[in-house]
Structure formats: C-alpha cells, structure tokens
C-alpha positions in Angstrom: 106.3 116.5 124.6 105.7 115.2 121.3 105.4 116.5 118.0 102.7 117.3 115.9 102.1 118.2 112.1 99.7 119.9 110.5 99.3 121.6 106.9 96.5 123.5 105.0 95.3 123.0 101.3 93.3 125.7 100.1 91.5 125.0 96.3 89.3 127.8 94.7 86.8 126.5 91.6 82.9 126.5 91.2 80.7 125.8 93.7 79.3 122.3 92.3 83.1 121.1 92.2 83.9 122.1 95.6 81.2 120.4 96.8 82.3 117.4 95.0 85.6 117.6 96.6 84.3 118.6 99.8 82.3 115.4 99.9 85.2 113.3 99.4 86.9 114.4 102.4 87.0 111.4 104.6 85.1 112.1 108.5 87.7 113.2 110.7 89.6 115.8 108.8 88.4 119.3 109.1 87.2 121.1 106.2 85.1 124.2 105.2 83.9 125.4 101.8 83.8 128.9 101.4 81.8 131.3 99.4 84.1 133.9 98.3 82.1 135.2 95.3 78.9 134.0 93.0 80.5 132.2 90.9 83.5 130.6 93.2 84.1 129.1 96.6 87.2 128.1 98.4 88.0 124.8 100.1 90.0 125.1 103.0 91.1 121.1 104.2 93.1 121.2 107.8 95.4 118.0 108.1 96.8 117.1 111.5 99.0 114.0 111.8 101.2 112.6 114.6 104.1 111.8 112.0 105.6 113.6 109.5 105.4 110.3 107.4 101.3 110.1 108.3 101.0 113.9 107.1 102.1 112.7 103.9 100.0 109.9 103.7 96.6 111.8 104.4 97.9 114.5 102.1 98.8 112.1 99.2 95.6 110.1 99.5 93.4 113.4 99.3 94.8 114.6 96.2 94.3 111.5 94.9 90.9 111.4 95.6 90.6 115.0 94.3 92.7 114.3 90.8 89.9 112.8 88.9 87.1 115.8 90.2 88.9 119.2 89.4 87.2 119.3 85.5 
C-alpha cells in the first residue's frame, strides 16, 4: 500500500483578493472560495501529494504565488 499526503490551507480576506488568489491556483488542485459573510470569504485549497517531499513542493510554490496578492 502506499502512502499518501495531503494538507489544507484555509485563508479568510475580501472577496476581490480571494478571487485573486483563487485564480492562481494551478488546474489540478482542488479549491473552493467561500462566502462566509458580506464583506469576507474563505479559501479552502486541498493538496494531495504522493511524497512527503512533493507536498512541500506544491505547498511552497502556492504561497509563493499568493505572497505578492494578500494586500
């Protein structure tokens, strides 16, 4: 059987930057932005990865991708 790994990143803001964010999320990880109120939303991003090693890889590349947009 082999292993899998998966985490979650959850980030709460205004709607126009979660969309911004949610936009950058590259095709094949799953996401959903969330209304939670009127004025914020949550983004929920599911990573799955067949290495610990690749986890880290998708995770470190999305929040580099999201450091220049939360402002």
């Amino acid at each position: 059987m082999s292993e899998k790994f998966a985490t979650t990143l959850e980030w709460r803001g205004s709607r126009e930057i979660g969309q911004r964010l949610a936009n950058l999320i590259p095709d094949g990880i799953s996401n959903e932005l969330i209304e939670e109120n009127h004025s914020e939303v949550k983004l929920v991003v599911n990573v799955d990865a067949e290495s610990l090693e690749q986890l880290r890889e998708i995770v470190d590349n999305l929040l580099t991708l999201f450091s220049d947009q939360d402002q």
